[in-house]
Structures are given as C-alpha cells and as structure tokens.
N, C-alpha and C positions, 0 to 999 in steps of 0.2 A: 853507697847504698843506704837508701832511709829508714833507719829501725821506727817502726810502731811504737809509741810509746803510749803505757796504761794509765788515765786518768782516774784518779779513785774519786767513790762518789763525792768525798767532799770539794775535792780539786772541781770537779765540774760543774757541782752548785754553787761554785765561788766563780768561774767564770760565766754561768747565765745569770747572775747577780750584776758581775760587772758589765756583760752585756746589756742588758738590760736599764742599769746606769745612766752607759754612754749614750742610748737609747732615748731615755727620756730628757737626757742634757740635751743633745742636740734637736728633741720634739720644743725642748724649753725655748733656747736661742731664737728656735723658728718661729717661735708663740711672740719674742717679743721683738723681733726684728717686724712681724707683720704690723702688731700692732701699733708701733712706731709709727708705720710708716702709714695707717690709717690715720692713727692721729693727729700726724702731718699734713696729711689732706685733707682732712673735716677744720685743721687751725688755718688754713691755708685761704679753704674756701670761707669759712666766716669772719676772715680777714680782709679778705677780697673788696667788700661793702667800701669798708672804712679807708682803706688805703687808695680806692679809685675816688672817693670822696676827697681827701686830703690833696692830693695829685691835681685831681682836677678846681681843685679850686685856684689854683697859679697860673690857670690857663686864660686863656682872654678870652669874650662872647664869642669872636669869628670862629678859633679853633674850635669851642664847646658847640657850637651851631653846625659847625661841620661836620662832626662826631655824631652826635646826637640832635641836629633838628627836627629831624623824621619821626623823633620820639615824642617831643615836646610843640611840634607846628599843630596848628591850629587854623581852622578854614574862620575867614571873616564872620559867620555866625556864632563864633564859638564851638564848631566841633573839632572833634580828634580828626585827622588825616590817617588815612590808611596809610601804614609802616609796607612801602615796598624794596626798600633798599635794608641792607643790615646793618646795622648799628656798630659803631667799632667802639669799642671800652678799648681806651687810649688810657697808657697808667703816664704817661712819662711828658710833661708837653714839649711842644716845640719849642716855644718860649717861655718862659719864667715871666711871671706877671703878678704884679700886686698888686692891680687897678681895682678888683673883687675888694678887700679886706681896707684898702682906702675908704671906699665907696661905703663899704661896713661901716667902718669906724669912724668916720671924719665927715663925710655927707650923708648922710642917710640917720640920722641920732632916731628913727623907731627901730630898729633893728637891736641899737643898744636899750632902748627901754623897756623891747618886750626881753630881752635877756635879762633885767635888773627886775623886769615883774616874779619872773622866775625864781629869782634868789628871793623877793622877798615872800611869795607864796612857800616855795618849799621849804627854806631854814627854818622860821618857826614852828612848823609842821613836825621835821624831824628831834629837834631840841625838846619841845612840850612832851610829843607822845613817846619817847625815851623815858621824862621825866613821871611821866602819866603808868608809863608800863612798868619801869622801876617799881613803885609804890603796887599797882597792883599784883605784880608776880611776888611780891615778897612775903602780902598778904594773900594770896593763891598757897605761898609754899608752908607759912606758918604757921594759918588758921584751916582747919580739915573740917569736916563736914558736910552731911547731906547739901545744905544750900550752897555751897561752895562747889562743889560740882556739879551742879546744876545749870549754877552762873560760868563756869568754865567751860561747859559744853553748850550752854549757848553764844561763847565766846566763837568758840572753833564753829559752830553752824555759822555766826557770822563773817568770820573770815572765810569758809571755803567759798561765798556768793561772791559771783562775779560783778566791777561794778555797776555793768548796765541793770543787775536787779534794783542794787540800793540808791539807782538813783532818782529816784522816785519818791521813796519815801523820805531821802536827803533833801528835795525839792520841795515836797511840800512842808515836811519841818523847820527848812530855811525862811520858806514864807510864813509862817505860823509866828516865827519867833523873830519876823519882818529885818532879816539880813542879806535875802538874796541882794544879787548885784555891790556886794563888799565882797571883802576878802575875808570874812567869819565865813561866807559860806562856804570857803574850800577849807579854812582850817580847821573849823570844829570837828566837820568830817574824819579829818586824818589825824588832828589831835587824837582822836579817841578811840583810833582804827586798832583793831583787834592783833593784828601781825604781832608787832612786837611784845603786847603783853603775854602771850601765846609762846613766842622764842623764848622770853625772857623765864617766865616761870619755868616749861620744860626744863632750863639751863640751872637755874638756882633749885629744884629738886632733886640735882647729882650733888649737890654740896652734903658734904657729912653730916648727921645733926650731931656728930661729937664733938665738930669744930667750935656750932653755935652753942654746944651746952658747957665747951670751954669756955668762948666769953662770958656765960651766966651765973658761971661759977666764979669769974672774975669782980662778978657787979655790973657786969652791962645791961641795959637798958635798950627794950626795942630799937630807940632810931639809933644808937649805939651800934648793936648788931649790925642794922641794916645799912648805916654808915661804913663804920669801921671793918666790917666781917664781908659782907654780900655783894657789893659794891666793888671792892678792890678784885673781888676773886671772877665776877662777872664782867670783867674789866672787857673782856675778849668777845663774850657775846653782845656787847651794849654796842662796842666796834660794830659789830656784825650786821646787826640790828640797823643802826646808823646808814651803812653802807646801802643796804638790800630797801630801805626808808626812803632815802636821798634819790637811788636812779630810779624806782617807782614813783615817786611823784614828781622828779625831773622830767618824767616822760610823761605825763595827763594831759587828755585830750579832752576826754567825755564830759569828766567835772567842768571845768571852764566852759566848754562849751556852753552845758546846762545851764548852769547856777550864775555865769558874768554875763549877762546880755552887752554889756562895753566893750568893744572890743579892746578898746585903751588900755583895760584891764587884763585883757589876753595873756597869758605865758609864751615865750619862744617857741614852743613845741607845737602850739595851735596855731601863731602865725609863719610856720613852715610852711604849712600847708596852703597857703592862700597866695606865697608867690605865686605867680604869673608867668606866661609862658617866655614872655622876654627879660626873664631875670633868674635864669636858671644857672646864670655862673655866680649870683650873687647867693643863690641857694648852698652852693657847694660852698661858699666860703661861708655863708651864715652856719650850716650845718657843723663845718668844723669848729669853729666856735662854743658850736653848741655844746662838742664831743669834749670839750678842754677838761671840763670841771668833772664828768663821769669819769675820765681816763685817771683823773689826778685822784681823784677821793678813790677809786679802787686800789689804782697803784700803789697810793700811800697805806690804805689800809687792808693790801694782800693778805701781811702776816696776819692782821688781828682776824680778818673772814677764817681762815683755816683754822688760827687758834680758835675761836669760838665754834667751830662746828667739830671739830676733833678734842677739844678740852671735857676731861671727862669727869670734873669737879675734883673737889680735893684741895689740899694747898699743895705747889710745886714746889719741889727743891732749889 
C-alpha cells in the first residue's frame, strides 16, 4: 500500500526549479539542433553554385549540351529558344575530362590574359589603398576635431553610394585628368576608395590611448607610434580589410566596362560574360579558375577576417 508522502514548501520549489531546468535544457537542445540543421541548408544551398560549377567543368561539350542546351541554344538570329524540357544540374560526370582546362590553358592564351589583366588591376589596388587607409585612419584617430568629422562623415556618405552613382563623376574626372582607357582609371578610383579607411580607423579607435601615451612616455615619435604601436595591433583588421578589398574588386564589372573602352584591357570577370553559346563548358572551367585565388585568399585569411572583426583593441596576452 502507497503512503502519501508531504512535501514541504521548500522540497516543492526545489522540484519546479528542477523542472523547469530540465525544461529549458531540452527547449535549448531543440533550439540548437534546429538551427544546425537550417544552417546546413542555407551552406548547402549556397554551395550548390560553386560545386556544380567545379563538376561540371571535367565534363565534355556533348555531356554539358545534353544537360543544359535548352538553357544556352540560341535560334540562328540570336534569340533565346524557349526552355521546354527541364534542365538536369548533373553534379557528377559521366566521364572525367580535361579537354575544358587544356583548351584554358594551353590553346586559348586570352583567357590567361584576361586572368593576368585581373591580377594586375586588382593587387595594386588592394596594396596602395591599405597603404592610403593606414595613413588616413591613424590620422582620423589621432587628430580630433570639428573638420575632422566632417571629413569622416563625408567619408562614410561616400562609401554608403553604390558604384553606379560614382561612376559618373569617376568618368568624367578620368577624362578631365585624360587617363580613361588606362589602367589609372580603375586604380585611382579604388586606391582612394573609402572602405578601408572607414574599417581601419573604426578599428584603431578601440586601441587604448594608455598604450600610445606608453610609447610617448618612452620617446616615441608619430610614425614611431604608428609604425611600432598601431600597426602590429591592427595587424587583424589590415588582413580583413585586404580580404573584403581583393574579392570586391576581383569581382568589377561596371568600372571596366565604363572607364576601358579596349576590351584587351578587360578583367576576367567582364570577359565571363561575353562567352558565347558554344563555349559553355569552356565557361565552367574558366569560372573555376576564376574561383582559385578568392577561395585561397579567404581560406588562408579565415583566422585574420574573424580576428579583425571580433578583436576588441588592447594588447593580447
């Protein structure tokens, strides 16, 4: 026979305590098993691009024709064919082919030139306006003043314009100061593009001024500081900077367009887009290509993106 047994009041607000506990553990679990499994699906799906991109480039014209010509035919005028069959995104080919990335690399030498216009438009770009924003963030952080905010908020008006505003007034200044159709007309542009001086400063205004009034006490000297002190500690957002630099102007369409009437001068990224309907597997392998140097300057510079956007100033231990 089962005796009743009297819980005193504390006993019982110790068990809807634990209740309650085990309650929100198991609301937890389910919070992050869901979200897991969302974020496995949104990596999944914006994976999807690049990985039927890569695949499909080993594939040979017949297979890719077969797959997709209904996508990419074209009537003897020049139009689009109406799509009445589905389209199969094939990840896997039937056969393994390297005829695409020969054809890349060994017959076809503009495919390597518009990739080499590339390198030489963006590196300088990214090197100079590092170099450009360094200098101005340090003076953003160390000289105050009404005209200093002034000039810093019309910093930020100019970075939030999209480029089809500025590219107008990049046009006609290009001509004014008679460099369109060079390559000053894309660098000056982004040499002096506002982004980074904007990160950089934000990031060197978390730094202590006890650290700089350390060195000052030491004997240091402006570019002393800004060498020896600002510099090392910004190390993480210069990375950052660099990174978010490199795949924004690895990816320009508008500028070239505008400002290089040559197409000679074209970047990779503009002559993507002018393949032709019967060179759509040479697409998929040019594209990968294209993908080499984004994938590797991210990968390699994962850590320093995080550190610089979570580094919260200070010297670290």
């Amino acid at each position: 026979m089962r005796k009743n047994v009297l819980l005193t009041p504390a006993e019982m607000l110790a068990n809807k305590a634990k209740r309650k506990h085990s309650r929100k553990k198991a609301l937890s679990k389910a919070n992050i098993v869901f979200l897991t499994v969302l974020a496995a699906f949104f990596a999944i799906l914006f994976l999807t691009p690049i990985v039927l991109t890569i695949t499909n480039s080993f594939m040979t014209q017949a297979e890719i024709s077969s797959n997709y010509g209904t996508v990419f035919a074209t009537t003897e005028t020049g139009g689009k064919v109406y799509i009445s069959e589905k389209v199969n995104l094939k990840f896997i080919p039937d056969m393994v082919s390297f005829g695409q990335y020969i054809t890349v690399l060994f017959k076809s030498p503009e495919y390597l030139l518009k990739f080499w216009n590339s390198v030489i438009l963006v590196g300088p770009i990214v090197f100079f306006q590092l170099l450009v924003a360094s200098l101005a963030a340090y003076g953003f952080t160390r000289y105050r003043g009404r005209l200093r905010e002034i000039i810093f908020f019309a910093y930020i008006i100019l970075m939030l314009m999209p480029y089809q505003v500025t590219l107008v007034p990049n046009y006609l200044v290009s001509d004014w100061l008679n460099i369109l159709d060079t390559k000053w007309a894309i660098w000056l542009p982004g040499i002096f593009s506002p982004f980074a001086v904007f990160l950089l400063t934000k990031f060197m205004r978390r730094i202590p001024n006890s650290v700089i009034e350390a060195a000052q006490i030491d004997g240091a000297g402006e570019i002393q500081i800004f060498r020896l002190v600002c510099m090392p500690l910004c190390k993480g957002a210069l990375c950052s900077a660099a990174i978010l630099v490199f795949i924004d102007y690895w990816n320009m369409v508008e500028q070239p367009l505008i400002l290089l009437s040559d197409s000679e001068m074209h970047p990779l990224s503009v002559f993507l887009s002018k393949i032709n309907s019967g060179e759509i597997g040479l697409a998929f392998a040019v594209a990968t290509i294209y993908m080499i140097p984004t994938l590797f300057v991210f990968l390699y510079g994962e850590e320093y993106l995080i550190e610089g956007i979570t580094y919260q100033g200070g010297i670290k231990g």
